[in-house]
DRENKE-981792 format. One record per atom (N, C-alpha, C, O): residue in three letters; x, y, z. Coordinates in steps of 0.1 Angstrom, whole numbers, padded with zeros to 4 digits, always signed. Atoms other than C-alpha are relative to their C-alpha. Layout:
BEGIN
AlaXYZ
...
% end
This chain:
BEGIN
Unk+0009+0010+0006
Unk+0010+0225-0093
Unk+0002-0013+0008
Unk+0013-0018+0009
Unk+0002+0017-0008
Unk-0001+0189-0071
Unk+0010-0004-0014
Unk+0012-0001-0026
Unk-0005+0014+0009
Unk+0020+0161-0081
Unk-0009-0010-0002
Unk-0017-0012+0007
Unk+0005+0011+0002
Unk+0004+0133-0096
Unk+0006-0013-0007
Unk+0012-0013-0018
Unk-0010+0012-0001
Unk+0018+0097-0095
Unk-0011-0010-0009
Unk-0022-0014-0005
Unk+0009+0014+0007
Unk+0002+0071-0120
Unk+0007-0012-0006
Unk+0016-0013-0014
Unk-0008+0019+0012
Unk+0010+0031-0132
Unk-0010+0002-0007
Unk-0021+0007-0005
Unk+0008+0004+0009
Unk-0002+0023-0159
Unk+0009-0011-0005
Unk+0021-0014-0002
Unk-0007+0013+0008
Unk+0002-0009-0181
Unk+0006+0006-0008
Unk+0005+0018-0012
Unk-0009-0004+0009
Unk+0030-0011-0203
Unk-0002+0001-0014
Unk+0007+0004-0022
Unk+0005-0001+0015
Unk+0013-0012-0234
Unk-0003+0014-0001
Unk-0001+0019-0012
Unk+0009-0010+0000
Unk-0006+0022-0223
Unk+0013+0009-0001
Unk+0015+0019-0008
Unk-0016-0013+0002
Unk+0030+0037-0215
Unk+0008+0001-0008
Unk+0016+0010-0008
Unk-0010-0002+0015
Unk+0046+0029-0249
Unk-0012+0012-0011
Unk-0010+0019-0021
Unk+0008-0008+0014
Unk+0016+0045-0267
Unk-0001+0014+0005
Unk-0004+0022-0004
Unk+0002-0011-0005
Unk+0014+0076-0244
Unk+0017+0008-0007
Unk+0018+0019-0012
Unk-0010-0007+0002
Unk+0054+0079-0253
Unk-0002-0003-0015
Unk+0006+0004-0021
Unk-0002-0003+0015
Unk+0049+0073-0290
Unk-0010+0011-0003
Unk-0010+0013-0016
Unk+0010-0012+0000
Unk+0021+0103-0287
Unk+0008+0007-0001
Unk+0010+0012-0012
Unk-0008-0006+0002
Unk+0045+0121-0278
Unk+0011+0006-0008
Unk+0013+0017-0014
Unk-0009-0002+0015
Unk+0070+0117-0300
Unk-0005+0006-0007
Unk-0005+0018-0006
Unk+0010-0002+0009
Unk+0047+0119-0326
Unk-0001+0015+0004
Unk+0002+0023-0005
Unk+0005-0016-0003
Unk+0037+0155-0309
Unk+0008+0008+0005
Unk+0004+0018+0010
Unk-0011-0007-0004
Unk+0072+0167-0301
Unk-0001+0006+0010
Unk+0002+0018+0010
Unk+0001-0003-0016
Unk+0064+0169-0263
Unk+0008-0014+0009
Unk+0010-0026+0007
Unk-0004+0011-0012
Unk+0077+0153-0235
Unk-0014-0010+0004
Unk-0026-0007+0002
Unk+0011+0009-0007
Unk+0056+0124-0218
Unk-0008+0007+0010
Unk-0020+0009+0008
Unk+0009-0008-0011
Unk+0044+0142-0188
Unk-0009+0013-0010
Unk-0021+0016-0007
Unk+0009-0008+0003
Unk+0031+0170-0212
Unk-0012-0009-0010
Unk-0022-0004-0014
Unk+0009+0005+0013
Unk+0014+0146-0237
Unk-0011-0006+0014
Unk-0022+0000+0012
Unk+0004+0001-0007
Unk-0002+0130-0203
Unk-0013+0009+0009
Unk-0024+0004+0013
Unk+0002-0007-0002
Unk-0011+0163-0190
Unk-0010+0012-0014
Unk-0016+0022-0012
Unk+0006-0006+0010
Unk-0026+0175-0223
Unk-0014-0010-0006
Unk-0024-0007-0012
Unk+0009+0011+0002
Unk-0045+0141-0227
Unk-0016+0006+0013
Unk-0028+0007+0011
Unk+0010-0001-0009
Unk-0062+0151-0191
Unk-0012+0013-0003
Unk-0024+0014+0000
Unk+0006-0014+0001
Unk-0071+0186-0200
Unk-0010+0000-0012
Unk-0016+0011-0014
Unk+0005+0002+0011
Unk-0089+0171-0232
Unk+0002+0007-0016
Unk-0006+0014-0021
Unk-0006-0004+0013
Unk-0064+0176-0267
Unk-0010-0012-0001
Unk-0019-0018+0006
Unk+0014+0002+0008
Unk-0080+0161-0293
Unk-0001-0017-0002
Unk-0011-0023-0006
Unk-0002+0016-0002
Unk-0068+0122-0290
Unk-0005-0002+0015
Unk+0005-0007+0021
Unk+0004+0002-0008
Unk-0086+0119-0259
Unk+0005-0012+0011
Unk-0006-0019+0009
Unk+0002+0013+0001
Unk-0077+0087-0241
Unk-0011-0006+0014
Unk-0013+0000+0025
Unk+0016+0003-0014
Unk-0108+0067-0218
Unk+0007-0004+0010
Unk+0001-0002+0021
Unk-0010+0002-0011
Unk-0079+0056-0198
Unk-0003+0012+0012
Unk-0010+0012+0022
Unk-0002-0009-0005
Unk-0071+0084-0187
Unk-0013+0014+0006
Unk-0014+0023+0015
Unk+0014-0006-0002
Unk-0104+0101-0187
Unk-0005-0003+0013
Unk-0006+0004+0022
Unk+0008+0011-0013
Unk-0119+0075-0163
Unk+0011+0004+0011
Unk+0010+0016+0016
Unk-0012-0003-0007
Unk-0088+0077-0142
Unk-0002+0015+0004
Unk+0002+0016+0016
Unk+0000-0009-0005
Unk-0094+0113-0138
Unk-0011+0005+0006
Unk-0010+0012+0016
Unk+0013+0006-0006
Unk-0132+0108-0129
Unk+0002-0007+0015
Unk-0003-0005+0026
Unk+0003+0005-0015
Unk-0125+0087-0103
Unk+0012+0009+0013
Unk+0008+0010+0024
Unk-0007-0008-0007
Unk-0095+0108-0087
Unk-0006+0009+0004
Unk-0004+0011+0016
Unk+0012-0011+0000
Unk-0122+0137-0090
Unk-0011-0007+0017
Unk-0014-0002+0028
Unk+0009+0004-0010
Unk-0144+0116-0068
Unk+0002-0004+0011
Unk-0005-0002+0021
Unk-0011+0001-0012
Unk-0118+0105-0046
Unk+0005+0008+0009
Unk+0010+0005+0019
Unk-0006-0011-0004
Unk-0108+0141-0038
Unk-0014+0001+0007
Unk-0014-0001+0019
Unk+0010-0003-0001
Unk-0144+0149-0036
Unk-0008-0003+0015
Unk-0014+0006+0022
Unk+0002+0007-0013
Unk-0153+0122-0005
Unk+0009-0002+0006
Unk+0008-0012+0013
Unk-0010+0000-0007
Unk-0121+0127+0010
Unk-0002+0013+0013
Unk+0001+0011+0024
Unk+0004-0006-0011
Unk-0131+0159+0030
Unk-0015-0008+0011
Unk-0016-0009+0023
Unk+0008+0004-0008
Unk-0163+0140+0039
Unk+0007-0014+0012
Unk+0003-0011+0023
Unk-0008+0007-0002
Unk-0142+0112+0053
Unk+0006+0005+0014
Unk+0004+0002+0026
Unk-0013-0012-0013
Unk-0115+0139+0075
Unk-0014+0003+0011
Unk-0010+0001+0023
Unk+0007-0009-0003
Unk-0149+0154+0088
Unk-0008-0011+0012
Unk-0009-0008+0024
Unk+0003+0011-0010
Unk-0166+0121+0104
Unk+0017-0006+0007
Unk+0014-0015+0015
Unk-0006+0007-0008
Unk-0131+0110+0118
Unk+0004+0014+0010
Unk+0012+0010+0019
Unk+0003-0010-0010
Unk-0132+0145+0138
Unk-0004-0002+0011
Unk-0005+0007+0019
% end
């Protein structure tokens, strides 16, 4: 599985670990279960995964003109 490295504000990272809790998972899986769309969704994270998508996306075009 890719690694993925994210900041987030500290407000965002107390509520992702009180999700947690709350869902008797570790942080990375409540993170990882947020992305894949469980049922508390968050737009954070959403968007955030939208633009990495797009980032990935124009990244071969990118490699291809510096050929």
């Amino acid at each position: 599985m890719p690694k993925l490295t994210l900041e987030v504000d500290l407000d965002l990272y107390r509520l992702l670990l009180q999700a947690a809790r709350e869902n008797h998972s570790e942080l990375e899986d409540e993170c990882i279960r947020r992305l894949e769309g469980g049922l508390r969704r968050s737009r954070f994270l959403h968007s955030l995964l939208s633009e990495l998508q797009q980032e990935q996306q124009a990244q071969p075009l990118v490699q291809k003109k510096a050929d």
